[in-house]
One Martini backbone bead per residue (centre of mass of N, CA, C, O) as a GRO file, in nm:
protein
  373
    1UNK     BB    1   0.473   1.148  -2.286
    2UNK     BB    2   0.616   1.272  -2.039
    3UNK     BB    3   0.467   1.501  -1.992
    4UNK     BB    4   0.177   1.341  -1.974
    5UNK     BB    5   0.276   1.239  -1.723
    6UNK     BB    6   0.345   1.472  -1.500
    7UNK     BB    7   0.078   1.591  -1.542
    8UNK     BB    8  -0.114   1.363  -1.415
    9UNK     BB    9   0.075   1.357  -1.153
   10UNK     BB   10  -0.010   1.619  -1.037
   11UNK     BB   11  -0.323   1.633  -1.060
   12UNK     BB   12  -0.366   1.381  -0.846
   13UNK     BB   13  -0.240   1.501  -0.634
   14UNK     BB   14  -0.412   1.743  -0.602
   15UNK     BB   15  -0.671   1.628  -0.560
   16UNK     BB   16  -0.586   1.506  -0.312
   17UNK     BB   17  -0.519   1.716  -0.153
   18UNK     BB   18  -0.796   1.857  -0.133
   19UNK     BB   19  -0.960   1.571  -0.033
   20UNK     BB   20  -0.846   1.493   0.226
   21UNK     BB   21  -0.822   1.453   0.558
   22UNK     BB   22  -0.886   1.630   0.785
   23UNK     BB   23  -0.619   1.594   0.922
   24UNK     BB   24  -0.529   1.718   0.636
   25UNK     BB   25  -0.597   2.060   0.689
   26UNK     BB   26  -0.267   2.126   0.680
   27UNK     BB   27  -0.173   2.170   0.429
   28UNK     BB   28   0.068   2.247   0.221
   29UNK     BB   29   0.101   2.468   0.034
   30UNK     BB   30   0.403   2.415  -0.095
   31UNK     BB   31   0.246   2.164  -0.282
   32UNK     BB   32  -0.001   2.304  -0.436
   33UNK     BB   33   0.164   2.486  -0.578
   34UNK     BB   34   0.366   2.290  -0.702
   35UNK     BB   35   0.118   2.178  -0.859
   36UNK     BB   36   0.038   2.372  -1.016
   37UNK     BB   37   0.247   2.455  -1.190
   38UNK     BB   38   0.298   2.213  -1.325
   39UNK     BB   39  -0.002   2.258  -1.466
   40UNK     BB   40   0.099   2.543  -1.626
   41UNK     BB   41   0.367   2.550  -1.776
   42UNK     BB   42   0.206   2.399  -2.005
   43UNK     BB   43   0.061   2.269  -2.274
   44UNK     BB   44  -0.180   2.085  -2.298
   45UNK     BB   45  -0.174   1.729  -2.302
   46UNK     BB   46  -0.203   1.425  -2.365
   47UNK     BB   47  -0.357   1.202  -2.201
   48UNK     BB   48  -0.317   0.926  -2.038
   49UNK     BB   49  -0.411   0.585  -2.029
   50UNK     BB   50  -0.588   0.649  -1.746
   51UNK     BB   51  -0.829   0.832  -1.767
   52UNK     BB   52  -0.979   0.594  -1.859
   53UNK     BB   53  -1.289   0.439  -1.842
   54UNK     BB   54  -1.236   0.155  -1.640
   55UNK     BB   55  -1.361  -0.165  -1.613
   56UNK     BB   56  -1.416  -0.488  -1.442
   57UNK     BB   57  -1.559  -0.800  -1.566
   58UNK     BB   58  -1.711  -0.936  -1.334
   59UNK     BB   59  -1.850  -1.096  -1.080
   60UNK     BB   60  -2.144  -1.062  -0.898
   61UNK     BB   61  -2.195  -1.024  -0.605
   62UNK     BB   62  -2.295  -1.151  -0.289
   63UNK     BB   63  -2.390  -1.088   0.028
   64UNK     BB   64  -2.178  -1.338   0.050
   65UNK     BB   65  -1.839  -1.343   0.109
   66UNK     BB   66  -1.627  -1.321   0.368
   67UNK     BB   67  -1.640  -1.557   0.672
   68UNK     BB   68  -1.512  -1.563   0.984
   69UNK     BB   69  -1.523  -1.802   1.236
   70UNK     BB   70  -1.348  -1.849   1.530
   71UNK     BB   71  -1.061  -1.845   1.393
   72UNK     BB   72  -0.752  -2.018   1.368
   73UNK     BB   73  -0.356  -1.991   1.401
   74UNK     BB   74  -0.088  -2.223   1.349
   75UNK     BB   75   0.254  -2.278   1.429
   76UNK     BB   76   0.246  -2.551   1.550
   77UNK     BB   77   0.319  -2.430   1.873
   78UNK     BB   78   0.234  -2.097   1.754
   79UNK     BB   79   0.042  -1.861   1.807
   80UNK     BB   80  -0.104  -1.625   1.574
   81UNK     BB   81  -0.470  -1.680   1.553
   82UNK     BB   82  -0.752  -1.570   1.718
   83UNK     BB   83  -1.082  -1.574   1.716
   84UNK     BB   84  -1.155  -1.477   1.454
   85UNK     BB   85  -1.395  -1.194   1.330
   86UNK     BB   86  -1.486  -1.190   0.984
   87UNK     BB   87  -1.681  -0.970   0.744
   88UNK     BB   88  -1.699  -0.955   0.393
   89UNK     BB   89  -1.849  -0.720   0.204
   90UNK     BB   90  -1.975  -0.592  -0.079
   91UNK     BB   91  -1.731  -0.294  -0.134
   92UNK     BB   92  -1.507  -0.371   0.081
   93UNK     BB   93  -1.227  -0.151   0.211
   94UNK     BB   94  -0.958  -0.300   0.372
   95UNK     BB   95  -0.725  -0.267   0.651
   96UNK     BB   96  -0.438  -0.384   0.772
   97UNK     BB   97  -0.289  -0.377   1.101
   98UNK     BB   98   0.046  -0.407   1.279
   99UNK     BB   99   0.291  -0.520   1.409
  100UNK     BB  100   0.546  -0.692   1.390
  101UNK     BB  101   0.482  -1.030   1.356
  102UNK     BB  102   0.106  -1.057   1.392
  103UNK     BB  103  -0.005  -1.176   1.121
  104UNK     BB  104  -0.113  -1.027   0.835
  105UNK     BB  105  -0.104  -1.240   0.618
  106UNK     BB  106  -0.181  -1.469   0.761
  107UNK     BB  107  -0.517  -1.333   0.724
  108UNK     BB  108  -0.506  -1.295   0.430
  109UNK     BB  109  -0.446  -1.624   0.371
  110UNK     BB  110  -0.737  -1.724   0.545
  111UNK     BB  111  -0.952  -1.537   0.388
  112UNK     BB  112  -0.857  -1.690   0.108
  113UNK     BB  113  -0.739  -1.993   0.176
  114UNK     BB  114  -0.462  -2.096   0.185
  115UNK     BB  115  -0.536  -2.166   0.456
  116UNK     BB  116  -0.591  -2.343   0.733
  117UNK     BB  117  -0.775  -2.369   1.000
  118UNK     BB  118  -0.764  -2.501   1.276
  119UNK     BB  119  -1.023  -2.330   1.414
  120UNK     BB  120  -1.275  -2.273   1.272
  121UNK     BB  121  -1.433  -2.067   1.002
  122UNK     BB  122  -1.446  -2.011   0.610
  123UNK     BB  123  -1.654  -1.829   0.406
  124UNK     BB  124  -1.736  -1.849   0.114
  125UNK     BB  125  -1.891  -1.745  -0.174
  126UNK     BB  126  -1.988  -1.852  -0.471
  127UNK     BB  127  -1.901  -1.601  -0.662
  128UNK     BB  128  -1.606  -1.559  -0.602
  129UNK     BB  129  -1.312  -1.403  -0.680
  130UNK     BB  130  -0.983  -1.431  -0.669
  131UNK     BB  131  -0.721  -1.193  -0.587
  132UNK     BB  132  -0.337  -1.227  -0.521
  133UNK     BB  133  -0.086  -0.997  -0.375
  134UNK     BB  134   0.233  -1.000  -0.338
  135UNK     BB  135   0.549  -0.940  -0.268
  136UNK     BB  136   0.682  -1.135  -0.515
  137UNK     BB  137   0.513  -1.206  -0.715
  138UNK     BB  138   0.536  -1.333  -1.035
  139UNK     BB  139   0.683  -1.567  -1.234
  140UNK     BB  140   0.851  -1.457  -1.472
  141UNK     BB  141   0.895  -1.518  -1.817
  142UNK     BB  142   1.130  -1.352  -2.024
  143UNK     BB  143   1.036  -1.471  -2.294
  144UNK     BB  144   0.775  -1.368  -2.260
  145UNK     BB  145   0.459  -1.182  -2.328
  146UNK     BB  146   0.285  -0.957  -2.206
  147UNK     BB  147  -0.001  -1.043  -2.321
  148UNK     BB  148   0.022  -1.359  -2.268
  149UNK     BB  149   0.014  -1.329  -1.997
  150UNK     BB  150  -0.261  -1.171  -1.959
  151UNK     BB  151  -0.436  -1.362  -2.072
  152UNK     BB  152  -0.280  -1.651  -2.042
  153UNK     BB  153  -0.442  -2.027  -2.128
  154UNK     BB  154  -0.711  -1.934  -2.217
  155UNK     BB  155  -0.695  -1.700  -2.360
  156UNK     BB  156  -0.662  -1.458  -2.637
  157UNK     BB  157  -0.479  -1.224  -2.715
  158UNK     BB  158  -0.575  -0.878  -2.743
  159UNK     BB  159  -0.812  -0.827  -2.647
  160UNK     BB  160  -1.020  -0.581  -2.559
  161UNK     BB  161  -1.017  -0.603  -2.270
  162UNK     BB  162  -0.746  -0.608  -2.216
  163UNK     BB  163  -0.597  -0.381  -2.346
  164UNK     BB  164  -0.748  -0.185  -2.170
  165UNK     BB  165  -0.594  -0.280  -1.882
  166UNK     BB  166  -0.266  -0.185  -2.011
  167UNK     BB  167  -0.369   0.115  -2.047
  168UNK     BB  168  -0.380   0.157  -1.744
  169UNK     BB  169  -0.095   0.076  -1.700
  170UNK     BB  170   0.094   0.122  -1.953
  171UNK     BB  171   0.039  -0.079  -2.197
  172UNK     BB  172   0.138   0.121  -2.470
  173UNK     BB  173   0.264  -0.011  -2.803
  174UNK     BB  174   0.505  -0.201  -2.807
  175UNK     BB  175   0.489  -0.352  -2.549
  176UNK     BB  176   0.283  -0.580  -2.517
  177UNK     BB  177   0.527  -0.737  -2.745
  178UNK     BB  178   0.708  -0.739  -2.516
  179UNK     BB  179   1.002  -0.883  -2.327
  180UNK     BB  180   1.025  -0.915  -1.999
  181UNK     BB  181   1.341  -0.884  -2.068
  182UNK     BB  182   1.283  -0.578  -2.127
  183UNK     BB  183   1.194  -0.476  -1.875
  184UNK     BB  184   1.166  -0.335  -1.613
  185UNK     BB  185   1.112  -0.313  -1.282
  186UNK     BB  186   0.826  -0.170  -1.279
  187UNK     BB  187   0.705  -0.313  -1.528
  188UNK     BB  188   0.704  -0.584  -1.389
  189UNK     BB  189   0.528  -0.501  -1.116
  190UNK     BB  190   0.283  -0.412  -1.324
  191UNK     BB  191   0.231  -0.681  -1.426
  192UNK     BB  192   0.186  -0.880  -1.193
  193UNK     BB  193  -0.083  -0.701  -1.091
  194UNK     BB  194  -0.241  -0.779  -1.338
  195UNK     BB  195  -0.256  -1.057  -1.402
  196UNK     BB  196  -0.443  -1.074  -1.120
  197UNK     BB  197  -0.659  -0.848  -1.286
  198UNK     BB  198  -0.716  -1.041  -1.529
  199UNK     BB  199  -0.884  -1.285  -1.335
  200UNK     BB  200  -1.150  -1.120  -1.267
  201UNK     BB  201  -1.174  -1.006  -0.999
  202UNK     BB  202  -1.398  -0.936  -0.651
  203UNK     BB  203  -1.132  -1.005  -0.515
  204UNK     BB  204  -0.874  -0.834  -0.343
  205UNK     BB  205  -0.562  -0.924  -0.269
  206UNK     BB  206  -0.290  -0.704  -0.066
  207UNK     BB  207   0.079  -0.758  -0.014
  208UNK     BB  208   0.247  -0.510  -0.026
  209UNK     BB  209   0.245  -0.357  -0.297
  210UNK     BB  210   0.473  -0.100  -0.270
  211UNK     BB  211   0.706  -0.237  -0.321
  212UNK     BB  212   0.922  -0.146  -0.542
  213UNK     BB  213   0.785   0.152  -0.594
  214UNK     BB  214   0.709   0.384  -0.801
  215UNK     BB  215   0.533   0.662  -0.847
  216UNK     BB  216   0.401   0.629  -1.035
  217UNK     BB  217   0.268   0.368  -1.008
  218UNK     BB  218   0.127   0.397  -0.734
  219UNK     BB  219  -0.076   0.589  -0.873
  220UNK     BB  220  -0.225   0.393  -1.031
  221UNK     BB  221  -0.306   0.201  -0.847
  222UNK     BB  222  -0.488   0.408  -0.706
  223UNK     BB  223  -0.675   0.488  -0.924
  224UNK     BB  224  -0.756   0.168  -0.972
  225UNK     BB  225  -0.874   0.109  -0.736
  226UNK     BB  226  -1.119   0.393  -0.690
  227UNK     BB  227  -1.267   0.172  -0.927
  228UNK     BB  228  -1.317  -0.070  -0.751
  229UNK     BB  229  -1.591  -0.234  -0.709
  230UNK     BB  230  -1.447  -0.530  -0.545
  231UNK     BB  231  -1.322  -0.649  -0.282
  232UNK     BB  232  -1.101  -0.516  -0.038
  233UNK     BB  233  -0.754  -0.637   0.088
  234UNK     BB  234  -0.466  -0.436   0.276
  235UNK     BB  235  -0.126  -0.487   0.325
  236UNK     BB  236   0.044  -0.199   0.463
  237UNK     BB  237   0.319   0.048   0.566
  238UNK     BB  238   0.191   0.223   0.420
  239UNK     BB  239  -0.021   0.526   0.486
  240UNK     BB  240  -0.106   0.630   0.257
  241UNK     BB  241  -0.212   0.360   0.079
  242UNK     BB  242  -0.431   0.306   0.291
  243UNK     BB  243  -0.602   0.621   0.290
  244UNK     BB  244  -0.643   0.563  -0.051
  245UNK     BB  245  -0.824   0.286  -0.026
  246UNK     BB  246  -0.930   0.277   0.231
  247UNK     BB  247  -1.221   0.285   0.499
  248UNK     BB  248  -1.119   0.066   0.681
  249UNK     BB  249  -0.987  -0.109   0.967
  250UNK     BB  250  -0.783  -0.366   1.118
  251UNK     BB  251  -0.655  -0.524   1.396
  252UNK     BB  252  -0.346  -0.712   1.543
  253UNK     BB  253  -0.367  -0.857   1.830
  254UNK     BB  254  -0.113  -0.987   2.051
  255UNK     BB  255  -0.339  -1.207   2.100
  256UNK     BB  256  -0.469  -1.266   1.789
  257UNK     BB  257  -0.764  -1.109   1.786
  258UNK     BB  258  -0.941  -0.883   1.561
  259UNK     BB  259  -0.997  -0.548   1.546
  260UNK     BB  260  -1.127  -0.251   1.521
  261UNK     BB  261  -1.058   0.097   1.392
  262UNK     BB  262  -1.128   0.412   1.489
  263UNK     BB  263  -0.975   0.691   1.239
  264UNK     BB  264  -0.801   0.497   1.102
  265UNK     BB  265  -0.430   0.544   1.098
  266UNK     BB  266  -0.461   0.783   1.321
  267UNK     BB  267  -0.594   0.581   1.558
  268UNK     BB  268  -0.417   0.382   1.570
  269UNK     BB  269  -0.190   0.527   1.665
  270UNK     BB  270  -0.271   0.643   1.913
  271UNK     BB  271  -0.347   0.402   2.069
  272UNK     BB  272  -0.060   0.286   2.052
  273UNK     BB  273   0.083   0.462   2.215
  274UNK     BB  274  -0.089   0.455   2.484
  275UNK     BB  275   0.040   0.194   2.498
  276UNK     BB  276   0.180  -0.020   2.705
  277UNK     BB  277   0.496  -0.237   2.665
  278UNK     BB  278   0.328  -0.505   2.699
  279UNK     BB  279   0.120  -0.450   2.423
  280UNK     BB  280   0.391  -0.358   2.259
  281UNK     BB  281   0.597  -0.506   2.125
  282UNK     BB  282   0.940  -0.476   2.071
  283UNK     BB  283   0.956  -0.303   1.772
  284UNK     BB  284   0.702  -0.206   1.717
  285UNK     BB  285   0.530  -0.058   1.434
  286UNK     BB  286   0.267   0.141   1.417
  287UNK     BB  287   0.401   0.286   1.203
  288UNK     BB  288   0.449   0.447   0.854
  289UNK     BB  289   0.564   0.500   0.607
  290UNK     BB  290   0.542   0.799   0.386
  291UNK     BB  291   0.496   1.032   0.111
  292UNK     BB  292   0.291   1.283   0.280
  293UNK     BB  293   0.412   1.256   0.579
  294UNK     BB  294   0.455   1.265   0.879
  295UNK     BB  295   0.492   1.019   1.203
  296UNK     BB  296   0.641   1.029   1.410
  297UNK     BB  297   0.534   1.205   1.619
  298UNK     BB  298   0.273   1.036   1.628
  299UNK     BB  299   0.420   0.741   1.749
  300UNK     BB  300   0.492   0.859   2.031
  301UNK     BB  301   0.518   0.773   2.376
  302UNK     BB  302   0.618   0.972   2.543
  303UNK     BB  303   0.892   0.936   2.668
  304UNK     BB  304   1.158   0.981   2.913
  305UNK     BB  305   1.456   1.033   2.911
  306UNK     BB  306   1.697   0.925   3.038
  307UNK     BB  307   1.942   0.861   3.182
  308UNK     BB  308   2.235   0.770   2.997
  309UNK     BB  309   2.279   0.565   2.753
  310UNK     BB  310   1.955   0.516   2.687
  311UNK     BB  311   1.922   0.747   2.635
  312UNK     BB  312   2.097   0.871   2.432
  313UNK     BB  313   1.999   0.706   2.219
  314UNK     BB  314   1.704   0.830   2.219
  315UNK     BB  315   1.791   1.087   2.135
  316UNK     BB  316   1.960   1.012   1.865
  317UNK     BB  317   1.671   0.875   1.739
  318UNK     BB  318   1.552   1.158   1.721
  319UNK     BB  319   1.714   1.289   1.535
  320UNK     BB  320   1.738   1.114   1.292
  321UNK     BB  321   1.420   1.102   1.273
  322UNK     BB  322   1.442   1.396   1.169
  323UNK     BB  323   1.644   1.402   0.983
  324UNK     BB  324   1.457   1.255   0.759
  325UNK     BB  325   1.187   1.392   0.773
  326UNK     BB  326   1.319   1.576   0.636
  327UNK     BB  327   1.446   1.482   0.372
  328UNK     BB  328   1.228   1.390   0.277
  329UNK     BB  329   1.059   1.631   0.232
  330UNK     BB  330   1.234   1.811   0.051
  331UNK     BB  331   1.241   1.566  -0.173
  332UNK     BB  332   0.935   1.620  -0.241
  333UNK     BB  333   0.955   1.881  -0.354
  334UNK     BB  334   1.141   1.828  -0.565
  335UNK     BB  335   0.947   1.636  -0.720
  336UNK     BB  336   0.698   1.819  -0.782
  337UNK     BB  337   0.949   2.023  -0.945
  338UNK     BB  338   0.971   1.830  -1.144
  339UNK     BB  339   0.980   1.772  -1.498
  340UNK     BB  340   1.185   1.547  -1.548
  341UNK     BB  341   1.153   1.183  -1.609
  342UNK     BB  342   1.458   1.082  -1.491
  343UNK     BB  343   1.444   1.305  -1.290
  344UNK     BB  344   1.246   1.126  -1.112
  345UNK     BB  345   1.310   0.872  -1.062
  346UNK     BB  346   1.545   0.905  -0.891
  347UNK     BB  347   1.388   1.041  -0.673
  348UNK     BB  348   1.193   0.829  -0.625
  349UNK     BB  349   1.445   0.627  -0.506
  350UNK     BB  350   1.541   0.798  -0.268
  351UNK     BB  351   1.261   0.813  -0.134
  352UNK     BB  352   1.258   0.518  -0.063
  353UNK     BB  353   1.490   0.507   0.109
  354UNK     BB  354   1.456   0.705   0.301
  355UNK     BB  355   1.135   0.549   0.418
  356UNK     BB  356   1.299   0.316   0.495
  357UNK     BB  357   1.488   0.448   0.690
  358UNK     BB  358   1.267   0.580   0.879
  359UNK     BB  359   1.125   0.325   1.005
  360UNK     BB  360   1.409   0.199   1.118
  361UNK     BB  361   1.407   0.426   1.319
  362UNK     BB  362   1.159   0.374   1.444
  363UNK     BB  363   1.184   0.094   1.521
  364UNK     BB  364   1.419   0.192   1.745
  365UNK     BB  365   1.289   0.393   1.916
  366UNK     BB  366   1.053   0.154   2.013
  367UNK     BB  367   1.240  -0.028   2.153
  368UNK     BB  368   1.385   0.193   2.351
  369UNK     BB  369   1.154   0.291   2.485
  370UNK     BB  370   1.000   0.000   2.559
  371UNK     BB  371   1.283  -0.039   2.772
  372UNK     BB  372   1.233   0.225   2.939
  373UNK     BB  373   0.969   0.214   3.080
   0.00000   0.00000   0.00000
């Protein structure tokens, strides 16, 4: 089962790897053979259920998805969302991004109708059913079972739609019948975004779905994705999930605006770079963690270090950030060449932490950037 396990998800890299975006025309090379050879190491295993092809049994969009007109939205006195134009049509595939705090959730939450417009309108269709996953999804009880909870309150547990949608997501054997309190951490993290799929929604709202996802999840995760056949809306720090999920970007822009924007998140970090810092507020981090290649290199509005303090700090951050960047990659490769089950979680542990460290690091360099200019 293991063994099934690193090659399927070998697999996938490469594939991944292969398809990607010109941008990344320039792909390592020893990442390609890395995934290369643990796919020759041994002979093939049995696929894990994720290779099945299953699609979620839902209702059929109509014409009108959801569309939102000249909507805003305030907490109190602090304006959030201004003037919002978004129209979402059946098998748009949606990223949202933004700098920190300028309001990504809140626009998820708006499309979705969870919160009210102060003014303007937004309208569902007729057909929507709506699917919402949060960074902290549902209060699990500890001692439901798995099967129960995927089915609700309202459906017999064991349907043979549930089953297949388990199998996808990797509960079988006998997992299904397994007391919640007995999952893992990442088997919780994936039980919570089932739960959410199990209600076949047509419209699917993510905010930050890879939170404190190991590789494995995030895989499935992605491969799940590409065949969700019904309007995605995904809001995530992650860049590779937001550049293998989606199709289009929107941003939110300081003044609570919302902008379309051309190129994915390669365009839109160019675009912020670009930006003098009255137009993007101190702190606020363009680029996001990525688990497949560098991002700080290309986040940076190249200022000049000044002399002084300011400029030192400048260039320790740029250091930090270099310094983490190499030690991410460094991480990659050994990630791709190990084939041990326990020592790829390990790692993959240690991965989302350096990610998160690099995050914190651009984050810091563009504060200070952004005070120095």
């Amino acid at each position: 089962s293991q063994e099934a396990t690193r090659r399927n998800l070998a697999r996938r890299e490469l594939a991944w790897l292969r398809r990607g975006a010109k941008a990344r025309s320039t792909k390592p090379q020893a990442r390609l053979q890395a995934a290369r050879t643990l796919l020759s190491t041994e002979a093939e295993g049995a696929d894990r259920p994720d290779d099945l092809e299953i699609t979620i049994d839902m209702p059929r969009l109509g014409d009108t998805v959801i569309e939102a007109r000249n909507a805003s939205f305030a907490f109190g006195p602090t304006a959030v969302l201004s003037n919002v134009e978004v129209v979402l049509g059946p098998g748009d595939r949606i990223g949202i991004v933004g700098a920190n705090g300028t309001g990504k959730s809140t626009l998820l939450n708006l499309l979705a109708e969870r919160i009210t417009p102060a003014s303007g309108t937004v309208v569902r269709g007729t057909t929507v059913e709506i699917g919402y996953y949060d960074q902290q999804g549902a209060e699990l009880d500890l001692d439901a079972r798995v099967q129960d909870l995927v089915a609700g309150p309202h459906k017999t547990p064991g349907s043979l739609a549930d089953v297949a949608l388990m199998k996808r997501f990797w509960f079988t054997g006998s997992l299904p019948f397994s007391r919640v309190g007995d999952l893992s951490g990442g088997e919780r993290r994936r039980l919570q975004l089932l739960m959410v799929l199990a209600q076949r929604p047509n419209v699917l709202f993510l905010d930050e779905p890879t939170n404190d996802l190991d590789l494995e999840t995030l895989r499935i995760i992605e491969d799940f994705l590409e065949d969700f056949a019904g309007t995605l809306v995904v809001v995530s720090h992650d860049r590779a999930f937001i550049e293998r999920t989606t199709d289009h970007l929107l941003a939110i822009e300081p003044d609570g605006t919302v902008s379309k924007v051309a190129g994915g998140v390669a365009g839109w970090i160019a675009r912020e770079s670009q930006a003098s810092p009255r137009q993007a507020p101190p702190g606020a981090s363009p680029n996001a963690p990525t688990r497949s290649q560098p991002t700080h290199a290309a986040a940076k509005p190249s200022p000049q270090p000044s002399a002084g303090p300011k400029g030192r700090r400048l260039r320790e951050a740029e250091k930090e950030m270099e310094r983490l960047a190499k030690q991410r990659d460094r991480l990659t490769e050994v990630v791709l060449a190990t084939t041990d089950h326990v020592e790829l979680k390990r790692l993959g542990d240690e991965l989302s932490g350096i990610q998160l460290a690099l995050a914190d690091a651009e984050d810091a360099w563009l504060e200070l950037a952004a005070g120095d200019a």
